[in-house]
DOLUMNU-899761 format. One record per residue: x, y, z of N, C-alpha, C, CB in turn. Coordinates in Angstrom, 2 decimals, decimal comma, m for minus. Glycine has a CB too. Layout:
DOLUMNU-899761
<<X; Y; Z>; <X; Y; Z>; <X; Y; Z>; <X; Y; Z>>
...
//
This chain:
DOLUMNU-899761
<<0,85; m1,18; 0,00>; <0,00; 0,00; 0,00>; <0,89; 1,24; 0,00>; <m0,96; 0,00; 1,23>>
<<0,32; 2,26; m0,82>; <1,08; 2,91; m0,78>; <1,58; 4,42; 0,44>; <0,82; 3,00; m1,89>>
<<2,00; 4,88; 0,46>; <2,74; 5,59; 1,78>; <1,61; 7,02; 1,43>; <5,02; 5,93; 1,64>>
<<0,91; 7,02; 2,00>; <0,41; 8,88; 1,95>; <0,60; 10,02; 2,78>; <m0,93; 9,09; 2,00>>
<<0,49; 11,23; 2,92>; <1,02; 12,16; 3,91>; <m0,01; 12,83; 4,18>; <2,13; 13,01; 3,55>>
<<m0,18; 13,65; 5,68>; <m1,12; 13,25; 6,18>; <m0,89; 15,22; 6,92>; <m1,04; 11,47; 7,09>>
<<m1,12; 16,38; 6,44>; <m1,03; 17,11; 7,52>; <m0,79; 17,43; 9,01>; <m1,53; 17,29; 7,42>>
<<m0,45; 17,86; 8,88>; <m0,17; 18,02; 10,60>; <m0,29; 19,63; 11,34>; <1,60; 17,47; 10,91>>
<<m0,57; 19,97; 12,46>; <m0,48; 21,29; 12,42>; <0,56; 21,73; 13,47>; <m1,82; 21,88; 12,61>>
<<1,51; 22,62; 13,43>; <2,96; 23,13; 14,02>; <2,95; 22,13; 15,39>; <3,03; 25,12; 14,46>>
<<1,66; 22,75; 16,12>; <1,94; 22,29; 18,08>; <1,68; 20,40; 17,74>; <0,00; 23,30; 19,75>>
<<1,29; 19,99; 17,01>; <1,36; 18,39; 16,65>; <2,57; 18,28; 16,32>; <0,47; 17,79; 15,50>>
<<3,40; 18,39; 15,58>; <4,41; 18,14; 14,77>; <5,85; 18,43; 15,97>; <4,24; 19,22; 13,28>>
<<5,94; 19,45; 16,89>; <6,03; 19,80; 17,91>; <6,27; 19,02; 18,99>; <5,26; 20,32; 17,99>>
<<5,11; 18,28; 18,88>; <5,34; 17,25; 20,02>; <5,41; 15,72; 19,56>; <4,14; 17,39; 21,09>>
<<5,09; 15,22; 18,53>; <5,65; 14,33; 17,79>; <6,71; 14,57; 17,81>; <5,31; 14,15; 16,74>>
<<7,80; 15,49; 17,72>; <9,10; 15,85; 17,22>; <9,56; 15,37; 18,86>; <9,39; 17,69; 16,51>>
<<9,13; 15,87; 19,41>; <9,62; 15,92; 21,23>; <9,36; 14,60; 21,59>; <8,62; 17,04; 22,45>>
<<7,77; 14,07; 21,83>; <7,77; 13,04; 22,58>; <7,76; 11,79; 21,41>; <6,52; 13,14; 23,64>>
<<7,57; 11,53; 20,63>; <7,85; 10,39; 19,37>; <8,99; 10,33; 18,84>; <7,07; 10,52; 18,19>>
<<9,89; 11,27; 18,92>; <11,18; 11,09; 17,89>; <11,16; 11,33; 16,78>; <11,67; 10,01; 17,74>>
<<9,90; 11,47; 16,21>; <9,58; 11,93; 14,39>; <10,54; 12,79; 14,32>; <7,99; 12,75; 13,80>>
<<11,36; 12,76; 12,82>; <12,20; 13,24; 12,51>; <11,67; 14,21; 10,98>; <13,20; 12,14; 12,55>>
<<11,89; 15,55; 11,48>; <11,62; 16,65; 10,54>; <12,68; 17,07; 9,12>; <11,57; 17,86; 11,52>>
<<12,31; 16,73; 8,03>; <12,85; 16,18; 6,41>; <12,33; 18,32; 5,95>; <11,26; 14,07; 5,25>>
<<13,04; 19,03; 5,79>; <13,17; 20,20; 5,80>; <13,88; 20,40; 3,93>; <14,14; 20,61; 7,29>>
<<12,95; 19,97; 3,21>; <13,24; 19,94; 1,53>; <13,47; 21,64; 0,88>; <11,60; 19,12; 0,63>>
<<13,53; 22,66; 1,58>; <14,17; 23,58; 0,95>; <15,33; 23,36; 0,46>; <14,26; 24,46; 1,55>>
<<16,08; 24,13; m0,15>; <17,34; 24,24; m0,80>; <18,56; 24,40; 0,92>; <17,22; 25,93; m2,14>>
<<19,59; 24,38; m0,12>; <21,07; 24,64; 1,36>; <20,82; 25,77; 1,33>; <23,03; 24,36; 1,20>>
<<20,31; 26,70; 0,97>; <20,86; 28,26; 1,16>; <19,79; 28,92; 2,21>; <20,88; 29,23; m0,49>>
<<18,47; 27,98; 1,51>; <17,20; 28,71; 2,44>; <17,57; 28,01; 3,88>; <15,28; 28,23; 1,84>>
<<17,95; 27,09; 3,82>; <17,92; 26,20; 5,95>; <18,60; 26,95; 6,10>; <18,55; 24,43; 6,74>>
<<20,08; 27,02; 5,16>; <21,09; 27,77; 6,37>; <20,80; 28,98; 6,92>; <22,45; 28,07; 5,91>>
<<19,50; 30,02; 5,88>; <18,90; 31,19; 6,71>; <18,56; 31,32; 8,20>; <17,80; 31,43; 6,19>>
<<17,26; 29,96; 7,81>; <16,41; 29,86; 8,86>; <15,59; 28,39; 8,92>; <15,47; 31,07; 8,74>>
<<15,54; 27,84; 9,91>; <15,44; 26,27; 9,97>; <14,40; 26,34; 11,27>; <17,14; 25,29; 10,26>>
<<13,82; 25,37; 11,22>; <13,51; 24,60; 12,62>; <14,28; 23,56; 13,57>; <12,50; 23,94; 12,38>>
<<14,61; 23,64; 14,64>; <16,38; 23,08; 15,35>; <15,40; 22,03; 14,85>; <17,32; 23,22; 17,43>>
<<16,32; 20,82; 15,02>; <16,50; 19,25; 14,92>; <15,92; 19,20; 13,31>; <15,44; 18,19; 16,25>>
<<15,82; 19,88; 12,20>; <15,17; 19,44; 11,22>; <16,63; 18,99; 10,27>; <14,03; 20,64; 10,63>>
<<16,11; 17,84; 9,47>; <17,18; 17,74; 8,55>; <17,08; 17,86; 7,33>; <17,71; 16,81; 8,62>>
<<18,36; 18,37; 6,51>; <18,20; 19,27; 5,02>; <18,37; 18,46; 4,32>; <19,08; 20,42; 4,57>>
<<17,32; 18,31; 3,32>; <16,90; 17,22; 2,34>; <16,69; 18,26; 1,19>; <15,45; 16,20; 2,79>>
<<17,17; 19,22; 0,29>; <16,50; 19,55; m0,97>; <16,05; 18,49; m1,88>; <17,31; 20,34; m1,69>>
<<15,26; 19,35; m2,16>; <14,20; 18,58; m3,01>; <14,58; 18,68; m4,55>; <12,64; 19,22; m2,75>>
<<15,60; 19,74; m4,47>; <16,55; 19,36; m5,99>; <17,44; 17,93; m6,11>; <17,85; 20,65; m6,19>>
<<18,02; 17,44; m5,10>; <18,61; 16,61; m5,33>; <17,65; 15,13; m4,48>; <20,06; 17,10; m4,94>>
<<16,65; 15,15; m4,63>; <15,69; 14,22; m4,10>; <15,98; 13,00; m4,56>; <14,37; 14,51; m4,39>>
<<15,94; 12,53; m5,78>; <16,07; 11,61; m6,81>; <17,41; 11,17; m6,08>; <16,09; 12,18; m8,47>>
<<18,39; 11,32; m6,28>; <20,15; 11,02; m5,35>; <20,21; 10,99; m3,89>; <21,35; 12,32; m5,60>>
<<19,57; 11,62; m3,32>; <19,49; 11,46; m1,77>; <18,93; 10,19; m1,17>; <18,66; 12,52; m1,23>>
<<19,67; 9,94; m0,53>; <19,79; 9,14; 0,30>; <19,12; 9,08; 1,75>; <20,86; 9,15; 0,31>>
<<18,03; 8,81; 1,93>; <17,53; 9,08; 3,36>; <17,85; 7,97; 4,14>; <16,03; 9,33; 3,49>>
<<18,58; 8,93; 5,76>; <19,42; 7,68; 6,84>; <18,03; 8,29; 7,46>; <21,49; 7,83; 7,82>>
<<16,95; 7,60; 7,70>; <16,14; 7,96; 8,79>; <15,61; 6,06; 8,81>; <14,75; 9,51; 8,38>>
<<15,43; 6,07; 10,52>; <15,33; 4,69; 10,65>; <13,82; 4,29; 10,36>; <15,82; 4,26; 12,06>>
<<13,78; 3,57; 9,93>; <12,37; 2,97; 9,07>; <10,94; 3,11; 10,17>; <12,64; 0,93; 8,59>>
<<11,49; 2,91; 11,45>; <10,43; 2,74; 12,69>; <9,81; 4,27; 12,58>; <11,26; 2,32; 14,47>>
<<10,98; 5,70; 12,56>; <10,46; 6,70; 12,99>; <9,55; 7,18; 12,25>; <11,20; 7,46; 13,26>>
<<8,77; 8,16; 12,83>; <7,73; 8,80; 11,57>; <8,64; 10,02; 11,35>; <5,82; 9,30; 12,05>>
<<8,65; 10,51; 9,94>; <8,49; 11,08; 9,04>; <7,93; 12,37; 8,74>; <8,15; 10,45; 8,63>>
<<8,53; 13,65; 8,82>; <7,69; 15,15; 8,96>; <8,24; 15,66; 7,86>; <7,91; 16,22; 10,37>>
<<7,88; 15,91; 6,46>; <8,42; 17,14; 5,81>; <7,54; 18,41; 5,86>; <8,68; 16,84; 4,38>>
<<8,79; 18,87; 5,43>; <8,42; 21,08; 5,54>; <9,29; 21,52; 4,71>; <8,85; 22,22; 7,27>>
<<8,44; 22,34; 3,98>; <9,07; 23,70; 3,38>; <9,11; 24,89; 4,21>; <8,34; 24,14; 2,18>>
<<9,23; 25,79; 3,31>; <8,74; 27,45; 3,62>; <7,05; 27,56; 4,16>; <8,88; 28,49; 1,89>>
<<6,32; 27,33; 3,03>; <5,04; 27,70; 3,02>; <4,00; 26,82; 3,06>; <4,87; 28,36; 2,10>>
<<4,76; 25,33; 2,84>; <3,86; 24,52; 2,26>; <3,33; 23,85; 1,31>; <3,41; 24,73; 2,33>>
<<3,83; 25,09; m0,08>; <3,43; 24,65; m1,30>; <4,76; 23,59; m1,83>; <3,10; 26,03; m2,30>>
<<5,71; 24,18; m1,93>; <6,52; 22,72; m1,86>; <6,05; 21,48; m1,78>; <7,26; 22,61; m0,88>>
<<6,27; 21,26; m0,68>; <5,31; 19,70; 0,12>; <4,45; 19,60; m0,53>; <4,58; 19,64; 1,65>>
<<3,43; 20,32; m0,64>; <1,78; 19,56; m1,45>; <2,34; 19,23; m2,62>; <0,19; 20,69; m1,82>>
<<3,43; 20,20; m3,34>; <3,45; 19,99; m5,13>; <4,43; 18,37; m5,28>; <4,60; 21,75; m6,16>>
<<4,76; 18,23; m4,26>; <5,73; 17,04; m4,21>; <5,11; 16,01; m3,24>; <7,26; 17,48; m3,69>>
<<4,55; 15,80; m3,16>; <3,70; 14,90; m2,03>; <4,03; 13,32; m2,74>; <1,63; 15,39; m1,96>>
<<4,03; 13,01; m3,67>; <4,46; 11,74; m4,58>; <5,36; 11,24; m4,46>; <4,57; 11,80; m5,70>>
<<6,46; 12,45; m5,16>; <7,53; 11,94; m4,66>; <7,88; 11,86; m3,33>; <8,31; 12,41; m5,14>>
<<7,63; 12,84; m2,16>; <8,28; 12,41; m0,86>; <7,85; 11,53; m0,52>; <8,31; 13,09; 0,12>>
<<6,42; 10,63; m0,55>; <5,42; 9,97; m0,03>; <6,26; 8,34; m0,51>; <3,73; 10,51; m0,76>>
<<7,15; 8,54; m1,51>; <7,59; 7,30; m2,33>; <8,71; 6,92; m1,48>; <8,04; 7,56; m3,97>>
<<9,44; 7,75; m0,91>; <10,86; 7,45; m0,10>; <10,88; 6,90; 1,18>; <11,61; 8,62; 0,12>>
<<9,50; 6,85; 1,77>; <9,69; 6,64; 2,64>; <8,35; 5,30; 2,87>; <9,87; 7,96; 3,33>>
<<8,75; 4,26; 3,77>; <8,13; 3,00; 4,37>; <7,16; 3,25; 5,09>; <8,93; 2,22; 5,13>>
<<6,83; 3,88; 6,19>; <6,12; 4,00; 7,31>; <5,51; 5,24; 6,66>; <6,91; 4,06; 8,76>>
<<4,53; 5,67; 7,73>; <3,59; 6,61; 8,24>; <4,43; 7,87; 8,01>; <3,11; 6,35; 9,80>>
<<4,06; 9,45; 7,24>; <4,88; 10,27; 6,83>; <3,63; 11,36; 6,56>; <5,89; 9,72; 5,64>>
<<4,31; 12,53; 7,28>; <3,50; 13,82; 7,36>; <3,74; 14,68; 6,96>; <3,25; 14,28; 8,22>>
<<3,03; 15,67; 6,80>; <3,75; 17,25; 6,14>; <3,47; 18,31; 7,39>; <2,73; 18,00; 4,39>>
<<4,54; 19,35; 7,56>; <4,19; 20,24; 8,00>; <3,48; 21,19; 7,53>; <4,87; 20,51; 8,33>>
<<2,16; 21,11; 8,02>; <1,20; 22,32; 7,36>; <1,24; 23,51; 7,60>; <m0,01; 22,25; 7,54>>
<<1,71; 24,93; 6,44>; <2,04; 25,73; 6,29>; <3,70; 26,35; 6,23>; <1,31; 25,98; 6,89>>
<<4,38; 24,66; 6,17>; <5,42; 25,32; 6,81>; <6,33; 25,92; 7,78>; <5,38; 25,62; 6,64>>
<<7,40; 26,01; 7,40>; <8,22; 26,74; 8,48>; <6,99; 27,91; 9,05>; <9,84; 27,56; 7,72>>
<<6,71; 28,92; 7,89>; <5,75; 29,94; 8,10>; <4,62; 29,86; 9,44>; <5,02; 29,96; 6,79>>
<<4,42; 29,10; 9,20>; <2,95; 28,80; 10,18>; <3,97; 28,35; 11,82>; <1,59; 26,88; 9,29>>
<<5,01; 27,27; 11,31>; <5,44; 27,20; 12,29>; <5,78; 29,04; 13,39>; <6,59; 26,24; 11,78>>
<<6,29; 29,67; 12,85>; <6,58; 30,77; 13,45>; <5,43; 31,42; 13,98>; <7,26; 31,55; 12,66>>
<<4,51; 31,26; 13,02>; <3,11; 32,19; 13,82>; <2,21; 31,61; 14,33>; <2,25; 33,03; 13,05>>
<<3,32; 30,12; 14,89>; <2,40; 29,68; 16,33>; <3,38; 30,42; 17,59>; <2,28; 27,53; 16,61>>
<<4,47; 30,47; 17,00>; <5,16; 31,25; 18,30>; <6,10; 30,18; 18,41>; <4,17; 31,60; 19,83>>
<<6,89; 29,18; 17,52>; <7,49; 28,01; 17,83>; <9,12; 28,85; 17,41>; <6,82; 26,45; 16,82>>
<<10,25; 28,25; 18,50>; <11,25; 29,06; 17,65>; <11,61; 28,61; 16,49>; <12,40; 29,28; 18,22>>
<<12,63; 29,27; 15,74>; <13,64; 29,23; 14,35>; <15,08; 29,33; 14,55>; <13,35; 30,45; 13,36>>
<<15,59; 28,35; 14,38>; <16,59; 28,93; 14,17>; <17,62; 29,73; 13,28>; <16,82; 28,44; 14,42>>
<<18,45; 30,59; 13,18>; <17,78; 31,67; 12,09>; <19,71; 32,28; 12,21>; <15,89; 33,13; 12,87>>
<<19,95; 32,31; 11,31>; <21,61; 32,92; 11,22>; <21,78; 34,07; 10,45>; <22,68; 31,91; 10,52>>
<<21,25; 35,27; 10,63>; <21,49; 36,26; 10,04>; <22,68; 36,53; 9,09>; <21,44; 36,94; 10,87>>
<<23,52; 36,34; 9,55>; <24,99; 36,50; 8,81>; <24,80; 35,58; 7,25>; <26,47; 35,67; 10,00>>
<<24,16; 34,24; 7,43>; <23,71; 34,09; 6,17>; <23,30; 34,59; 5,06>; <23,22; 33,72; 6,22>>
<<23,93; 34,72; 3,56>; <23,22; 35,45; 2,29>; <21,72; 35,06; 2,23>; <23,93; 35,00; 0,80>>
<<21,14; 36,48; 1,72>; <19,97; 35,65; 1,56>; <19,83; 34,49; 0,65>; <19,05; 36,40; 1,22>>
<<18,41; 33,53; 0,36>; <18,51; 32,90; m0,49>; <18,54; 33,60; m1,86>; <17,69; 32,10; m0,29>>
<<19,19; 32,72; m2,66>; <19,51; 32,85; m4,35>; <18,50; 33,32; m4,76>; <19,81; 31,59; m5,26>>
<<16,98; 32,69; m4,64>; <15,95; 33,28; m5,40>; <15,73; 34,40; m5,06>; <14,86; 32,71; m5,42>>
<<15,57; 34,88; m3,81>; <15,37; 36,43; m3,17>; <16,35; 36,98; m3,77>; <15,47; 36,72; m1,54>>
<<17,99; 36,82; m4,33>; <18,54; 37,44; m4,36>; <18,51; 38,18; m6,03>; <19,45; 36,85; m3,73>>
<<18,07; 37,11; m6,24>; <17,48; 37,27; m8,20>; <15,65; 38,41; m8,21>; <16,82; 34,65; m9,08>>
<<15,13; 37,85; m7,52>; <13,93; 39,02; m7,74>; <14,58; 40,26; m7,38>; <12,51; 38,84; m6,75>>
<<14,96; 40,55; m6,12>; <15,83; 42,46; m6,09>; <16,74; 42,67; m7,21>; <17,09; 42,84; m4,56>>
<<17,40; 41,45; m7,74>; <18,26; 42,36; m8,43>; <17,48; 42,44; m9,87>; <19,90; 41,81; m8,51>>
<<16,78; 41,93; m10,20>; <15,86; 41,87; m11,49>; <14,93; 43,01; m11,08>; <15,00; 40,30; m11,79>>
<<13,73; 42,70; m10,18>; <13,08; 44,26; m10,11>; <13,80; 45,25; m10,23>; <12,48; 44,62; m8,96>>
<<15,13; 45,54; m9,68>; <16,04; 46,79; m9,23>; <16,03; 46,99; m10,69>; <17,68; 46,63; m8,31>>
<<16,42; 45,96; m11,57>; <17,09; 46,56; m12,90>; <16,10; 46,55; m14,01>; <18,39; 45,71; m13,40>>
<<14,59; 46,01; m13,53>; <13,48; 46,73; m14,53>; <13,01; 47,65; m14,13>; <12,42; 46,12; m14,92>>
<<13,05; 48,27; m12,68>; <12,41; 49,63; m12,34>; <13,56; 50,84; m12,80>; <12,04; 49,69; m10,54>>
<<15,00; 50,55; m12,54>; <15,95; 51,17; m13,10>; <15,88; 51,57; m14,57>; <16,93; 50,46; m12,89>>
<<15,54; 50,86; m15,47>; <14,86; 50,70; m17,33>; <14,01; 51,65; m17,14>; <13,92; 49,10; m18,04>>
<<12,82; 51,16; m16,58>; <11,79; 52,09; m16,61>; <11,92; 53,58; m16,56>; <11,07; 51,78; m15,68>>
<<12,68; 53,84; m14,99>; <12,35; 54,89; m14,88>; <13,44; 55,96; m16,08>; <12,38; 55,06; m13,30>>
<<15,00; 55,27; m16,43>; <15,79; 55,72; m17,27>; <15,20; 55,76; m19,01>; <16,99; 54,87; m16,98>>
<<14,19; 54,58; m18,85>; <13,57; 54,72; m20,10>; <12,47; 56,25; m20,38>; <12,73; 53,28; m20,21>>
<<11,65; 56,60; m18,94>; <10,72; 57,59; m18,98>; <11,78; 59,07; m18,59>; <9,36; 57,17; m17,79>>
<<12,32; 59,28; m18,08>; <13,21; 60,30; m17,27>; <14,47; 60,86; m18,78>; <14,18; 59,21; m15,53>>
<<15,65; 59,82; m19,08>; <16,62; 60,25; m20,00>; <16,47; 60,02; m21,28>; <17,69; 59,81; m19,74>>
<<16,15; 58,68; m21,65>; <15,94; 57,90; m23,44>; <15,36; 56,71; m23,35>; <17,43; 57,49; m24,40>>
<<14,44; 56,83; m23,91>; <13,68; 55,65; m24,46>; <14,28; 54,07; m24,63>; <13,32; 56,10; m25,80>>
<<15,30; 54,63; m25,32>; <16,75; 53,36; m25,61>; <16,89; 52,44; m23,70>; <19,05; 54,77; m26,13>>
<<16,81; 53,34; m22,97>; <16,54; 52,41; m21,41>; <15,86; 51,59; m21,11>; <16,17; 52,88; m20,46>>
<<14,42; 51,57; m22,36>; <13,34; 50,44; m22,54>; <14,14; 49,06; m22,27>; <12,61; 50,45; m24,20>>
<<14,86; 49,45; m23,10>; <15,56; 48,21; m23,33>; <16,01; 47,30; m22,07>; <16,74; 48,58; m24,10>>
<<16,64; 47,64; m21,21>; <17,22; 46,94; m19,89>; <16,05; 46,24; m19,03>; <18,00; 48,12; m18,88>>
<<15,00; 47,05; m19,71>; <13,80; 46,22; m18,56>; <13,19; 45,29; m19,60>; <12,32; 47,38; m17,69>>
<<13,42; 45,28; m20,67>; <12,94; 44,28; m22,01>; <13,94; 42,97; m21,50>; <13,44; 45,05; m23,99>>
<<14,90; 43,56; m21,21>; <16,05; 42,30; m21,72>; <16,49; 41,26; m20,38>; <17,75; 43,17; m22,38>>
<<15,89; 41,99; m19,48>; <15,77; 41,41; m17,64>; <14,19; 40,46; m17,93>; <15,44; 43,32; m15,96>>
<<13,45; 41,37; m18,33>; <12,23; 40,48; m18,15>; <12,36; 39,05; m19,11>; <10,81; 41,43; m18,61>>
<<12,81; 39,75; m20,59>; <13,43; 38,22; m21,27>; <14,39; 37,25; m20,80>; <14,07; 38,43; m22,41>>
<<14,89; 37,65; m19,93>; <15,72; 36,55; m19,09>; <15,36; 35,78; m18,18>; <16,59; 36,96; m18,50>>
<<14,05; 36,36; m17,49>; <13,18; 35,73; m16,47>; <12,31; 34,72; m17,23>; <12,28; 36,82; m15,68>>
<<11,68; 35,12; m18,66>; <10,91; 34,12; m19,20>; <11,61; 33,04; m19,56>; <10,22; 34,53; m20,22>>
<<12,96; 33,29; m20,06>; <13,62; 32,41; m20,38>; <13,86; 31,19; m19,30>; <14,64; 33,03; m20,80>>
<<14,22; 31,64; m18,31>; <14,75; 31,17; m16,95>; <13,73; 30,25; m16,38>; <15,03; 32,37; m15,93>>
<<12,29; 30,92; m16,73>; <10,90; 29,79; m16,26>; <11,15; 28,95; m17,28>; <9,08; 30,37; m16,29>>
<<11,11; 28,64; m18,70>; <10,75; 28,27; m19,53>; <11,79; 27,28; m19,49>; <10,48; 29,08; m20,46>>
<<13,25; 27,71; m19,12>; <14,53; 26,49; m19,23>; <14,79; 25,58; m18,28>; <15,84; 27,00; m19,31>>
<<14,55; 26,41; m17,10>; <14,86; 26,62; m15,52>; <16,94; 26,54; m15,71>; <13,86; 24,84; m14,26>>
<<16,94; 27,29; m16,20>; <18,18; 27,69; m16,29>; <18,06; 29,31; m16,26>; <18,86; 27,06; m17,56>>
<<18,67; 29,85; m14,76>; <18,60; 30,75; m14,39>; <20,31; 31,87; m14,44>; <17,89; 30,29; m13,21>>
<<20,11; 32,85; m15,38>; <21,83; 32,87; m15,53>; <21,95; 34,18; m14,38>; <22,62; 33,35; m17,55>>
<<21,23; 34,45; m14,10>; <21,05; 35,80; m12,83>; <21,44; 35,26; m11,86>; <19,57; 36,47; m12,38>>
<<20,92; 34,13; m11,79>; <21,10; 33,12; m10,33>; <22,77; 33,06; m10,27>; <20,28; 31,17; m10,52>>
<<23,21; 32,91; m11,23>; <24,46; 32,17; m11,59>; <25,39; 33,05; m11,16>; <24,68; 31,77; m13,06>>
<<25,19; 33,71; m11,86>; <25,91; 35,60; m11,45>; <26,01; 35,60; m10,19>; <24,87; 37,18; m11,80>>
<<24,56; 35,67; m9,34>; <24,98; 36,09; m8,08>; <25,41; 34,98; m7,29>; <23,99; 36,80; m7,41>>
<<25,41; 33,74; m7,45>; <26,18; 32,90; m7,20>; <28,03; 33,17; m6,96>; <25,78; 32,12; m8,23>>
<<28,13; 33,84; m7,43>; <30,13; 34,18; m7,65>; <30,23; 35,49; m7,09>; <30,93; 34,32; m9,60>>
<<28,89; 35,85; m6,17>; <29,25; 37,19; m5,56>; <29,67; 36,96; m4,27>; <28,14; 38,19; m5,53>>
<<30,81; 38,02; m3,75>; <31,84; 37,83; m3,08>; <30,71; 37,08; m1,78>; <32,89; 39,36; m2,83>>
<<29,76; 38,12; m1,35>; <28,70; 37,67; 0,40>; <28,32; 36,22; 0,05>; <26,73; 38,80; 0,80>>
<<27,86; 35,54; m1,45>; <27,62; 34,16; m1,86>; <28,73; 33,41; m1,12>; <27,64; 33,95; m3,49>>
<<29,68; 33,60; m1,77>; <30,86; 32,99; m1,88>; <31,58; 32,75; m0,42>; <31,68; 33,81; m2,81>>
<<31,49; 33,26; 0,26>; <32,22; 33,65; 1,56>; <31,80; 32,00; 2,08>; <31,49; 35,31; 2,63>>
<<30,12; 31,44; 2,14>; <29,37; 30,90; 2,75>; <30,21; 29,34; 2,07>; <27,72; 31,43; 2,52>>
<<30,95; 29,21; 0,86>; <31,16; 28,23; m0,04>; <32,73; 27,54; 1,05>; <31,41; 28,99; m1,95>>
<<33,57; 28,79; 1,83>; <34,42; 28,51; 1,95>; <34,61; 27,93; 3,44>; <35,00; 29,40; 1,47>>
//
């Protein structure tokens, strides 16, 4: 039969985590945990899902979490496939987790994540177009044409070259070494 996942809400998951031992599967990326995590959760991206290897002992139950949630639901198949036993989602997320009042653990000094770091610098440089397009020359159209064509591109490939860029920036980089 097959394995299904089963909501849960923060103060459940909470104490499953405390008094059961359920072990919390935290499928964001490395960049988003190392922001901000829930203590005892372990970092499983869900990019490298397919290759990962889960050491969780077959008896324990099973908690994944994203950010928000939507993660988890859009992947519910695949996580639901990796694992033997009984396996839950954290509903809403880390998110919800916080606005029960549960802590985070949370490392400021961390870059933000990659994707946050690609929307500022993409808005920055189509509102920059814009306003150089309306204010000095028209010809400025252009920078917010050629940002937004990079974003369609980027959905359409998932090859993100903005990402990439800021990837090799020095605050990125620091975190690599």
């Amino acid at each position: 039969m097959p394995t299904t996942l089963t909501s849960l809400a923060p103060a459940e998951v909470r104490a499953r985590m405390t008094g059961r031992g359920a072990v919390l599967v935290d499928i964001r990326e490395a960049d988003e945990f190392a922001r901000s995590h829930i203590a005892g959760a372990v970092s499983q991206p869900l990019s490298g899902w397919e290759q990962a290897h889960l050491a969780i002992d077959p008896a324990a139950e099973v908690i994944f979490t994203c950010r928000s949630g939507m993660r988890t639901a859009g992947a519910c198949d695949r996580l639901a496939a990796r694992v033997t036993g009984e396996a839950f989602v954290l509903e809403g997320g880390l998110d919800s987790w916080q606005r029960a009042g549960f802590p985070v653990a949370t490392d400021r000094s961390a870059p933000l994540e990659i994707m946050r770091q690609v929307q500022i610098a993409a808005g920055m440089l189509i509102l920059i177009g814009a306003l150089l397009g309306t204010l000095v020359a028209p010809v400025w159209f252009g920078l917010s044409a050629f940002v937004g064509a990079g974003l369609l591109f980027a959905g359409l490939s998932g090859f993100c070259g903005m990402a990439r860029l800021l990837m090799l920036a020095p605050w990125n980089r620091q975190r690599a070494a």
